[in-house]
C-alpha positions in Angstrom: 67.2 92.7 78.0 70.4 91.0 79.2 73.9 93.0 78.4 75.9 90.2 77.1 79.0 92.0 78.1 78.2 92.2 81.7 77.1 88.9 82.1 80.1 87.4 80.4 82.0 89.5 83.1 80.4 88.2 85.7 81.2 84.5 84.2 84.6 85.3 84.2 85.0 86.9 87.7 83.4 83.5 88.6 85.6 81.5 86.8 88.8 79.6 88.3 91.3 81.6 88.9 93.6 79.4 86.2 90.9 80.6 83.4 91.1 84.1 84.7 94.9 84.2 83.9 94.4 82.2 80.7 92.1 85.1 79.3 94.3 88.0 80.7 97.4 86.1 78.8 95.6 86.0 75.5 94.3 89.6 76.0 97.9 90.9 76.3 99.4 89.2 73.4 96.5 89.7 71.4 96.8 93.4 72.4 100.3 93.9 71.7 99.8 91.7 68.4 102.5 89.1 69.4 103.6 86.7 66.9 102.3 83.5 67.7 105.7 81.6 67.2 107.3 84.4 69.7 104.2 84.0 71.8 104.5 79.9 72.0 108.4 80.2 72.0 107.6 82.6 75.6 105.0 80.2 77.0 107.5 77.6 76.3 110.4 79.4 78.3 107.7 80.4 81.3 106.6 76.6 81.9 110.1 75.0 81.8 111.0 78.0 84.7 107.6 77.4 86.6 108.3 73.5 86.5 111.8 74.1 87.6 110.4 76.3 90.3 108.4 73.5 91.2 110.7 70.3 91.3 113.3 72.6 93.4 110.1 73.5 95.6 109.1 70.0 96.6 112.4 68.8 97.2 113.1 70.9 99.8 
């Protein structure tokens, strides 16, 4: 008999490292019961700083 727990572990230590973060992400807000507009409003503020980070990044 397979533990479906383990084995969905072991798919997500395999999985790219991108999905990895996405699920950690979702566990924390889910955790914390974040609203979802807060939540979205956060992702929002996170990608225009990454993206800024970027551009400023490859123009050096």
């Amino acid at each position: 008999m397979t533990d479906s727990h383990s084995s969905s572990s072991t798919a997500l230590e395999e999985a790219p490292d991108d999905v990895k973060l996405a699920v950690d992400l979702i566990y924390l807000l889910e955790s914390h019961a974040i609203d979802t507009d807060t939540a979205l409003s956060a992702i929002d503020m996170v990608k225009h700083d990454l993206l800024t980070k970027k551009a400023a990044s490859s123009s050096e």
